[in-house]
Every structure is written in structure tokens, then in C-alpha cells.
N, C-alpha and C positions, 0 to 999 in steps of 0.2 A: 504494500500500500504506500504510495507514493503522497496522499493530499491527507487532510484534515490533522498530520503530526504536529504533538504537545512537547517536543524535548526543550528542555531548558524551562516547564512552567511545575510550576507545584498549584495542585488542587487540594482544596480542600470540601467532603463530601460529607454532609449531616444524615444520618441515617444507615450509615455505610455498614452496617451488621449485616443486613439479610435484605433481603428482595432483590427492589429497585434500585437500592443504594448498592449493595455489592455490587451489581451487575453495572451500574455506571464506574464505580473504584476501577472493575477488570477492563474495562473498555479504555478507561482516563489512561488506565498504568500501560493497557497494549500500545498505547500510540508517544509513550516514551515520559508522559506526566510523573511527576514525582506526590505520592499522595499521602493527606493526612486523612487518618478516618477517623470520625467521631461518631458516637453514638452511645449510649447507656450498656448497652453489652459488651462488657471490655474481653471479654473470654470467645466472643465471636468477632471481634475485633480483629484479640492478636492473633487469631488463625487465619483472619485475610489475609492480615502483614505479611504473616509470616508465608503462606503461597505465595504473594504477591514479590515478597525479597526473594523465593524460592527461583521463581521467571524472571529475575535479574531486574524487579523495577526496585524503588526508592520507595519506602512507605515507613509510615509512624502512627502511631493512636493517640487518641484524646478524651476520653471520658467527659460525655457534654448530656446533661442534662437541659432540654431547649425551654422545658418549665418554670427552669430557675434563669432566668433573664441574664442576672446580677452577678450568679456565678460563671455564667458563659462569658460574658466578658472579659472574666479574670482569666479563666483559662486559656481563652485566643489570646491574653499577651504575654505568656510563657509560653510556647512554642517551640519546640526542640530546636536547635540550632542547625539550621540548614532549612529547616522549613517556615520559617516567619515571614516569608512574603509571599504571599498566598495571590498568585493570578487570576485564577478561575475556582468562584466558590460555585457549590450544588448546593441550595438550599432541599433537601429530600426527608428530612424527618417528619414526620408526622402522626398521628392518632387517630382514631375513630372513638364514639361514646354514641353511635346511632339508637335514637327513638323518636318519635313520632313527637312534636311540638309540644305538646298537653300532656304527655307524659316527661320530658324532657330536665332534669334538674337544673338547677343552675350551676352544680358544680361542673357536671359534667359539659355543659355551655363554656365553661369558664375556662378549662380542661384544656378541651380541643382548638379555643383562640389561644389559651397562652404558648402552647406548642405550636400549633400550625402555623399563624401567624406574629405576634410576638416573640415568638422563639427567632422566626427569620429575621423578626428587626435587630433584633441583639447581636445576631452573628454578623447577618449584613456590615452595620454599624458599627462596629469591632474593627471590620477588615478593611470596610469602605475608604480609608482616609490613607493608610498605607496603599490601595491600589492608585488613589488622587496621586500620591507624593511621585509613585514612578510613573504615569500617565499610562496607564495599562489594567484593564480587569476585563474578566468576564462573570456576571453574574447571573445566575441560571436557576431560578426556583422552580421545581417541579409543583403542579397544581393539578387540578382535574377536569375533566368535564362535566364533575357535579357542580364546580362553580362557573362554567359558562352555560347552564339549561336547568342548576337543582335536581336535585334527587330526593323524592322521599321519605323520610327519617333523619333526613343527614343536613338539619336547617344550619348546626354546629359546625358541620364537616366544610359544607358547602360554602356558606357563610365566610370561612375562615381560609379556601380557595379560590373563593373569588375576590377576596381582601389579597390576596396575593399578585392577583394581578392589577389591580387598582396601584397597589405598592412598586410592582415592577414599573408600570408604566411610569409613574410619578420619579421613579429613577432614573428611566433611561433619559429623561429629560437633564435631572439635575448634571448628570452623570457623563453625558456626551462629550463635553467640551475639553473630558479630560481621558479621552479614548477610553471610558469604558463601557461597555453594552453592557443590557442587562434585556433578559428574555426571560419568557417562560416556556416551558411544557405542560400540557396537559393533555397526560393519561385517558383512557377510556377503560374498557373492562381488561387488565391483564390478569396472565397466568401467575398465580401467586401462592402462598399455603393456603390462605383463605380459599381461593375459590379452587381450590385440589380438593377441599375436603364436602366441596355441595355435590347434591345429589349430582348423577349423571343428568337424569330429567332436568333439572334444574339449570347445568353447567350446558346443556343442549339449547334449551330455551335462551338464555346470554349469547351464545354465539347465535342462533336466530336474528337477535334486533340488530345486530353487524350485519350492513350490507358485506361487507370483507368475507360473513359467514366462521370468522373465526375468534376467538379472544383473542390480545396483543400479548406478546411476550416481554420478560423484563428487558432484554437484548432489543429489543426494540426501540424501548424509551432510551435505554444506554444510546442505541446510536445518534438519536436525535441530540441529547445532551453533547455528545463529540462534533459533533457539527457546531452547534451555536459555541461549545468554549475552542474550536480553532482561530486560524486568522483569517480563513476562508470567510466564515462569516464574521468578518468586522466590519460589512456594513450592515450590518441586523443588528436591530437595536427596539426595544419596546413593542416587540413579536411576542403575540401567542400560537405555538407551535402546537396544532390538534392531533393527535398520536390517537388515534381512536376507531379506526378499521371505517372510517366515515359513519359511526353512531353519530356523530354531533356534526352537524352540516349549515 
């Protein structure tokens, strides 16, 4: 592969244990990225690392709870040495607490904005002003298509992805004049442990409302994410990127 190569950038990827987030970490690190992963599972963590140094890339961990705002802060400014300047972040952590609006608490309201979105302001805003100082970033928050059409149960979830991209957008503005883009992704139904363990009937029906006819794979949204953090796309800037087998049209 000859286009979209990351050598000489360090990412850093919120979520990066399991799913979506692994699968953009293996996509970042193939195309030569140096990565830090955070996430609350530090024991799923150091076994990305550790494949990850296995395949000859550059990686580290960060134990980041996105709940705790005040603590994320602290810990993006200790940074192991070699990786404190962070290029290209993936905002990817997030939560689910779905129920129906009148059933809905407010913890669990409270829950899924302080993670989904408040969590991204924290890391964003951390990093944001060292990518100003070298005139270079890519910032990439994964979001979904429940916050560009709603879903359901998910007034919390959805609510707190479509503040994502209200948020992205409002940066690529501020953000431009000092090269650096900011985009989003958003997801449709991918293959994931959740939806491995629904019924077949069920998992048949979801690929049904995909004109694509299939769910999306994690490899999927990974590629999309290696695209927007190359230099290929450094004129994309304040993009919602629809990864959703054309569900959301």
C-alpha cells in the first residue's frame, strides 16, 4: 500500500480495548502510526500493545476513564516520552444505558453525556492546543447514525452523538486556520459482541433494513478513520463520514 501512510504520526485512540477501537489501533499501527491506547481495561490494553510491538509498530497505554473529565486531563499531560504529541486523536469511547424516555433515569442520562460527549471535550481539549502549537492535527470522533435519524431507547445515546457532531463541526471551524481537520464517523449497525450474541432471526432482520443487505464490520469503520487521519484527506475538514451499508440516506 503505497497512499493513506501514518509514519512519523503518533495517535492516540479512546476506547482502544475491544471493538471499534482495536480494530482502528491495528489499522493506525499497519500504516506505520505510533499508538497510544487508552481505555479502562488496562489488561486488554497491554495485550494490544503488546501484538501491536509484536508486528514491529510503536505503542503504549493509558488508563482513561472519559467519566472522570478532570482526571483525563491529568493523564494526557504525563505521556510517556516519545509519545506527547499526539497528531491524530480517535475520539471512540463510549456507552450505552438504553431505555425508553419515561422509563429512562437520570443517572443513566447523565452517564452516557458524561462519557460520550464530555468525555471527548476533555481529551479533545487536552491535546487540542499542542496540535495548535505544531500547526498539524487530525481529529476524528466516531458517532453514529442514531445521532443523525434517532433510535428508539437510545434518547441518551443518540442525544450524546449527535452533540458530537454539532462539536466536530464547531471545530473544524475554530481549528482550520491552524491545519487541523476535524471529522467525524458515523457507524450504522456493525458486527460486534453485542450483536454476535442476538438471535439469528433477529441479526437477519438488521441486515434486512441494509440496502448493502449486510451489517458493517469493525474493519470497516477502521478504514474510514485511516483515511480522514492521512494527509490524503487534508482537505476534509467538518465531514460526516456515513459508514452504514446506506441504512441512513
Amino acid at each position: 500500500m503505497t497512499g493513506f501512510r501514518l509514519e512519523g504520526r503518533t495517535a492516540l485512540v479512546t476506547g482502544a480495548s475491544q471493538g471499534i477501537g482495536e480494530a482502528v489501533a491495528r489499522t493506525l499501527a499497519s500504516r506505520g502510526a505510533r499508538l497510544v491506547l487508552a481505555a479502562r481495561s488496562v489488561d486488554k490494553l497491554d495485550a494490544l500493545a503488546e501484538a501491536l510491538t509484536a508486528g514491529g509498530a510503536e505503542a503504549t497505554v493509558v488508563p482513561l476513564d472519559l467519566a472522570d473529565a478532570e482526571a483525563t486531563a491529568a493523564r494526557l499531560k504525563a505521556l510517556p516520552e516519545g509519545f506527547e504529541a499526539i497528531d491524530i486523536l480517535v475520539n471512540n469511547a463510549g456507552i450505552t444505558a438504553d431505555n425508553l424516555l419515561v422509563r429512562m433515569s437520570l443517572q443513566d442520562w447523565d452517564r452516557v453525556l458524561a462519557t460520550n460527549l464530555t468525555g471527548t471535550f476533555a481529551v479533545t481539549k487536552a491535546l487540542a492546543r499542542g496540535m495548535m502549537r505544531r500547526k498539524f492535527g487530525r481529529i476524528i470522533s466516531i458517532s453514529s447514525v442514531s445521532g443523525l435519524m434517532g433510535n428508539p431507547g437510545q434518547a441518551n445515546y443518540s442525544a450524546a452523538k449527535a452533540g458530537l457532531i454539532g462539536f466536530s463541526k464547531s471545530l473544524a471551524r475554530e481549528l482550520a486556520g491552524r491545519n487541523i481537520t476535524v471529522n467525524v464517523v458515523a457507524p450504522g449497525f456493525i458486527e460486534t459482541a453485542m450483536t454476535e450474541n442476538l438471535p439469528e432471526s433477529a441479526r437477519s432482520e438488521l441486515a434486512a433494513s441494509i440496502p448493502l443487505k449486510r451489517l458493517g464490520s469493525v474493519e470497516d469503520i477502521a478504514a474510514a478513520v485511516g483515511y480522514l487521519a492521512s494527509d490524503e484527506a487534508g482537505y476534509v475538514t467538518g465531514h460526516v463520514l456515513n459508514v452504514s451499508g446506506g441504512l441512513y440516506i
